[in-house]
N, C-alpha and C positions, 0 to 999 in steps of 0.2 A: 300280673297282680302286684299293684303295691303296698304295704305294712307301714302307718304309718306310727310313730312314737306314740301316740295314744293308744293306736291299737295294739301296741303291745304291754300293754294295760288291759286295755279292755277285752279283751280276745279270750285269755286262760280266764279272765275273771267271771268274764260269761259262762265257762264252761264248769268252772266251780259251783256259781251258783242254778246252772241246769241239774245241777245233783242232788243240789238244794231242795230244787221244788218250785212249780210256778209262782208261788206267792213270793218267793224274793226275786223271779226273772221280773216280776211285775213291778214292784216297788223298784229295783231296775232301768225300768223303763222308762216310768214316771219321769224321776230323776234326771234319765239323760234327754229328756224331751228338749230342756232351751238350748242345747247345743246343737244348734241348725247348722252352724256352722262347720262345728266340727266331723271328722269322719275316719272309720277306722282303719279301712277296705278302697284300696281306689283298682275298680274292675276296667284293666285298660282296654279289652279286648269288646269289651262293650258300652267303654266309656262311659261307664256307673261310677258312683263312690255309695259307699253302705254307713250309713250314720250310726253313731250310737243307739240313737232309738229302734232303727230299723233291726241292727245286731239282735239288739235285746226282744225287739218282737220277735222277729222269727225265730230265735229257740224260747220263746213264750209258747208260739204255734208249734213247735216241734212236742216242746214238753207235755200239751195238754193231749196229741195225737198218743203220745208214748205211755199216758195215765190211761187214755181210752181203752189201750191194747191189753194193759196190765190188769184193769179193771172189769175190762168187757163192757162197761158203757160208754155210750157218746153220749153227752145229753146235747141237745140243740135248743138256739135261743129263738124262742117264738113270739112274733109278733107283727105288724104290718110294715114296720121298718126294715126289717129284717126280708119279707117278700118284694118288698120294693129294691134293697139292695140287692137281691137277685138277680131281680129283673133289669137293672142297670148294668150290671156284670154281662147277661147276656146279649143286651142289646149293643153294648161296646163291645165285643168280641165279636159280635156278628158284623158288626162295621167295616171291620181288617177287609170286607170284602168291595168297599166301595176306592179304594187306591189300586183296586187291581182294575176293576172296571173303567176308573178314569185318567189312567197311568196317559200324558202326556197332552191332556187336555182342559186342566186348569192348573193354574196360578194359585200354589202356598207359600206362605212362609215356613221351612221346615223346621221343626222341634228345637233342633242342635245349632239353631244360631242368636245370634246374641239377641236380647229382647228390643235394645234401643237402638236397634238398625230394622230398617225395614227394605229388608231383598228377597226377592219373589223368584222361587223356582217352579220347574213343573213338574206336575204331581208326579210320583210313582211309589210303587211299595218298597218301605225303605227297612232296614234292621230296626229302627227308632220306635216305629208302629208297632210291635212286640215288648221294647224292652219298656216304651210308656203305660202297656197297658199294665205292666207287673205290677204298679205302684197300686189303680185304685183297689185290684183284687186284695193285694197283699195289707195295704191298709182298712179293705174292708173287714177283712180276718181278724184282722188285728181288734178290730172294734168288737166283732163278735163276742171274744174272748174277753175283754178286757168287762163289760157287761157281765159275765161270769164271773171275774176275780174282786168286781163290788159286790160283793152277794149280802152284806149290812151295813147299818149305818154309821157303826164305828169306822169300818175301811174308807166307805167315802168321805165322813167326816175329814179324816188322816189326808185323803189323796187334797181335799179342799184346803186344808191348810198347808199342807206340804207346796202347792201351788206356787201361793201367797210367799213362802219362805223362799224359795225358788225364785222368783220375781226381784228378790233383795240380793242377788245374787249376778244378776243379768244389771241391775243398776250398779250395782258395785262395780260388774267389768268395765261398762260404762265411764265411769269415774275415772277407774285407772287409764282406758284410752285416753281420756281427754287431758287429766293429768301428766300422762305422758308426752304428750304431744306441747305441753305446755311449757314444761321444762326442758325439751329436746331432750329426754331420755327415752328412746324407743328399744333399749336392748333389750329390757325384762320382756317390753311388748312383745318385738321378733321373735324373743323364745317361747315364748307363751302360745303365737300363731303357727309357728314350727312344731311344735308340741301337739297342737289340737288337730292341725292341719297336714303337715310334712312338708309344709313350704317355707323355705327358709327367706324370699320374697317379699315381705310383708309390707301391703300397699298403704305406706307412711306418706302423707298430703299435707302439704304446710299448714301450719296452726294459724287462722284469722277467722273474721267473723263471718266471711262467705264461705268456708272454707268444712274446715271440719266440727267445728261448734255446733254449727245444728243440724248436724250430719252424724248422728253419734251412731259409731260403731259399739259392738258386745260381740258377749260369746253365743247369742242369739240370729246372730247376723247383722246383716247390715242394715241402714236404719228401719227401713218397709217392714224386713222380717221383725225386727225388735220390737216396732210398734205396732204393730199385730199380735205378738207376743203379749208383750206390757197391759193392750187392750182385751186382752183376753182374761188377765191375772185382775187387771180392774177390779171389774166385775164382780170378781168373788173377793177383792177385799173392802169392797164400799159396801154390798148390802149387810155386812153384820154390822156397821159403823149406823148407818141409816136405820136398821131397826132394834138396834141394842142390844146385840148379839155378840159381842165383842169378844165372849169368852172361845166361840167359834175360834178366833186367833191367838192372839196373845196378848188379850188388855185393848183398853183405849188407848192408852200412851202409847204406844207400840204403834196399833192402828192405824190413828193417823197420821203419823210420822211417814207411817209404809205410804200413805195413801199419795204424800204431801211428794213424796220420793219418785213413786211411780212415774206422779201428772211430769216434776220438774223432768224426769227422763223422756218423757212422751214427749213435751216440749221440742227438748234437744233433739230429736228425731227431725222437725219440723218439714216432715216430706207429705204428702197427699194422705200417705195412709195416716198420720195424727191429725189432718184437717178433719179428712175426710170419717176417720173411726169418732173425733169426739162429737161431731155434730152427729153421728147416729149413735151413740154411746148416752145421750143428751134426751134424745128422743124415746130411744128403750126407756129409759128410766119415767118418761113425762107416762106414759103409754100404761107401763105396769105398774106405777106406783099415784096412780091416778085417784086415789082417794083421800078425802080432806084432810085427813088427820097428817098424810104424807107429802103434802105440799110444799109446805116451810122445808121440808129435809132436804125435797127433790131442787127447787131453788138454790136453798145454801150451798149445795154441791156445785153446781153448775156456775153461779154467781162467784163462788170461791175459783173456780176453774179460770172464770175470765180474769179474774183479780192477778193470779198467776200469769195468764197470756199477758194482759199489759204489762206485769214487771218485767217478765222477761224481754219483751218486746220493746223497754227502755233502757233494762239494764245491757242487754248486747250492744248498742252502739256505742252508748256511756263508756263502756270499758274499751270496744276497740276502736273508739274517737274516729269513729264513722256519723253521717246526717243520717238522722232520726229514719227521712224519709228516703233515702237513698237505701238504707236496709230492707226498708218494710216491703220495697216498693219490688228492688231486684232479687231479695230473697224469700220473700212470701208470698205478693200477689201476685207477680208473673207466674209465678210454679203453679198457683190455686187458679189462675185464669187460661190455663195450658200455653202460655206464653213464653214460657224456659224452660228449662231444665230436660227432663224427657218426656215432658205429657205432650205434647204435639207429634211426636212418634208415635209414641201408646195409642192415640187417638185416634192415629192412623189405621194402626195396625189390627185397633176395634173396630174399625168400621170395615175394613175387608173381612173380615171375620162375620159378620152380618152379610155380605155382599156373598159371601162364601152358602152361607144358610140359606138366602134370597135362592140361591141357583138348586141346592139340593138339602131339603126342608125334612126330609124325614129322616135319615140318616149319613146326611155330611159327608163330608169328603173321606171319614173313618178316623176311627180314634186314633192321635197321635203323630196327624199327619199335616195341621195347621199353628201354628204359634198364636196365640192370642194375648192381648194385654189383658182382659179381664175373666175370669169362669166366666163369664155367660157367654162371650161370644165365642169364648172356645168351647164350652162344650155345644154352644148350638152351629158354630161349623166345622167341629170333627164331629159328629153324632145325633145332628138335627132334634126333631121335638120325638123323638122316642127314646135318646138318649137322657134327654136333660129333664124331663117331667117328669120319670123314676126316681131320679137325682134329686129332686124338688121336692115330689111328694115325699120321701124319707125323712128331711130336713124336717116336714111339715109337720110329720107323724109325730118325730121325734120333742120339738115344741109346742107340739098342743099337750102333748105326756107331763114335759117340764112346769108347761102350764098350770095341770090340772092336781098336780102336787104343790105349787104355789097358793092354790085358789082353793083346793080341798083336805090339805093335810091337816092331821091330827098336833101332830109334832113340830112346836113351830120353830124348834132349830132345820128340822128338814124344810121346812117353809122356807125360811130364810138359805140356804142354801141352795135350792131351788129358784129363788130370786136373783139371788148372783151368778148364776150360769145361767138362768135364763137372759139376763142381761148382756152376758159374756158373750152368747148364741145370737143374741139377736144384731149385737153389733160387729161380731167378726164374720158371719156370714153375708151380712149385707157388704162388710168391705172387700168380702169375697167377689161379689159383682165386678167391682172394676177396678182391682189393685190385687198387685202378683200372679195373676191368670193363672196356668193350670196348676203354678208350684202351689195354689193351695191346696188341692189335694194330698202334700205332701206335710202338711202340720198336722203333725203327731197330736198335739195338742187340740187341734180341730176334734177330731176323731175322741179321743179320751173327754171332751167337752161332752159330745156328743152320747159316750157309756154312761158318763156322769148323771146324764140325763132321764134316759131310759132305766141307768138302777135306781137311783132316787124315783120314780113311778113303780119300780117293781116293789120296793121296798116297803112305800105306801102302802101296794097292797096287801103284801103281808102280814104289817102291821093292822090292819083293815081284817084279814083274814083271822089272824090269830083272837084278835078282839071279840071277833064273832063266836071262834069258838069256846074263849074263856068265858064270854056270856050263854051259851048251850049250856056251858059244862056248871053253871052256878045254880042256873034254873032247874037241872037233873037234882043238884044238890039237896036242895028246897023241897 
């Protein structure tokens, strides 16, 4: 086991604040969500590393076990999301049992090797198929609870702007890489990724326009992760801007500044996941914001968006006195045509993953025992259609919820925040499809999207609830 310099930081701080009380392991948590990259705990014996978020969940789950005992209740969160997630838990553990049945008879990619190579072994049950499956249980927990620690609308308010703030944060590391890179000063960088990481390594790539510029690293990770990240953070800071909600944040000025900050860093990403998130990022918005009055907003946005692509898409060669279309051509449309970069691998490695499914449709070759480039073809060939339909219908539950707090709330700050995670939902889950495959079951922030969701519905009802009774109670009065 290794300790890295953050985690000697992080480690006693966790333990202080488990004395604390859930509510600060949670706020906690929150907070260490964009740090994908970084980690505390590197488990060499199983070839884990344990993230800040992950620290912080589990004595979140420890802490609310430990109130259970003291208090003698459990309460449990009930709902069809919630039996669905069961039922997903069960049917992936029951899967462990199909690598023993096909140990030496098909062809995977195992788990543990790098995603942009694609080398085929033969099946067998490996350590990997246990320690994969820890992540969805442990994040499913996680989400349990975190649904309990929004229990009003002050907390989510806080967790939705805190977000947002967070997001200014991930651009700013941003900045500094590339500033770094610009001035050939990488020392603070090195120690900054030494620091996060324990590696004193730091993968420093010459500064040009094919190079690291639209490659932009953070403390988010690396670009994919970032702009997944970023696209996530979107969402909830465009809909108060679009329905004038601004107080949700910090002002208009602020606002859009964030908004203006966010896209320019999405840009810099310029990998599949910012193609690929803004035109579904584009579409949420046509979708949910489909009434007249919201039309002009949902254009400006989007119209402002392309205005941004073409500057940037002029202003890179201008400054690194490269042809206009020699840029566009080798580092945009190749990559978006799967023509360079690693999407002709990926491609590959989705489509054996379906080839995988085609041969054994109900429950796959077993969870954690195929690499896939996108969730769908990994969960449909480690876990076939009993797997991934549980997994689907949860999502489903969960956004018709988000929905119907959009479409029926009283309170239309919760409306409005409602609208920005449902936005958030519907574009990073779609890019869940066919970009970073199973790691996205490992965004923290997925999941907290997801609590975000379901408490904004419960809260509704409460509110809804309470209503009713303060109208009983007026009527008695009379």
């Amino acid at each position: 086991m290794e300790i890295t310099p953050l985690g000697y930081l992080v480690l006693p701080l966790g333990l202080f604040l488990f004395i604390r009380g859930r509510r600060a392991l949670f706020w906690a948590l929150v907070v260490s969500i964009p740090f994908f990259d970084a980690y505390v705990l590197h488990l060499t014996a199983i070839t884990a590393v344990i993230r800040p978020s992950f620290y912080f969940g589990g004595l979140l789950l420890m802490r609310q076990v430990l109130d259970g005992f003291v208090t003698g209740r459990f309460t449990s969160v009930k709902g069809r999301e919630t039996r669905y997630l069961l039922l997903f838990w069960l049917v992936i553990s029951f899967s462990l049992i199909m690598p023993l049945l096909l140990e030496g008879k098909v062809l995977v990619q195992p788990i543990d090797t790098p995603l942009d190579s694609f080398v085929l072994e033969t099946q067998q049950f490996r350590r990997t198929n246990l320690t994969q499956l820890v992540y969805p249980l442990f994040m499913g927990l996680v989400f349990l609870v975190m649904i309990k620690e929004l229990r009003d609308y002050n907390t989510l308010r806080r967790v939705f702007r805190l977000n947002v703030g967070l997001a200014l944060f991930v651009v700013g590391s941003g900045v500094l890489y590339n500033f770094s890179l610009m001035t050939g000063q990488t020392s603070a960088l090195s120690a900054v990724y030494w620091f996060l990481t324990g590696n004193a390594q730091f993968p420093v790539r010459p500064f040009s326009f094919g190079g690291v510029l639209p490659r932009m690293f953070t403390i988010a990770g690396e670009p994919g992760y970032t702009g997944a990240y970023l696209l996530f953070v979107l969402g909830s800071a465009l809909a108060p801007v679009l329905l004038d909600r601004t107080q949700l944040l910090w002002g208009k000025t602020l606002s859009k500044h964030l908004l203006i900050a966010v896209i320019l860093t999405l840009l810099l990403s310029a990998g599949t996941t910012t193609y690929a998130g803004f035109a579904l990022f584009a579409g949420i918005l046509v979708i949910l914001l489909s009434r007249r009055s919201r039309w002009r907003s949902v254009f400006r946005v989007i119209g402002g968006t392309m205005v941004l692509l073409v500057i940037a898409s002029l202003l890179f060669p201008f400054l690194f006195e490269v042809p206009l279309f020699q840029y566009l051509y080798h580092e945009h449309i190749q990559k978006f045509l799967l023509m360079a970069g690693s999407g002709p691998i990926r491609w590959q490695i989705a489509s054996h993953g379906f080839e995988l499914f085609a041969q054994h449709p109900l429950l796959g070759v077993g969870y954690g025992s195929n690499r896939s480039s996108t969730l769908l073809t990994f969960l449909l060939s480690n876990v076939g259609l009993l797997g991934t339909l549980p997994f689907f219908l949860m999502n489903w539950v969960v956004f018709r919820k988000g929905l119907s707090v959009y479409q029926h709330a009283r309170n239309s700050d919760l409306k409005c925040i409602a609208l920005g995670l449902l936005t958030s939902f519907g574009t990073l889950f779609g890019l869940m499809q066919f970009a970073k495959s199973e790691s996205s079951l490992l965004y923290m922030y997925y999941w907290l999207l997801l609590a975000m969701l379901v408490a904004s519905y419960r809260i509704m009802s409460q509110e809804r609830t309470q209503s009713r009774n303060s109208g009983r109670v007026s009527d008695l009065a009379r």
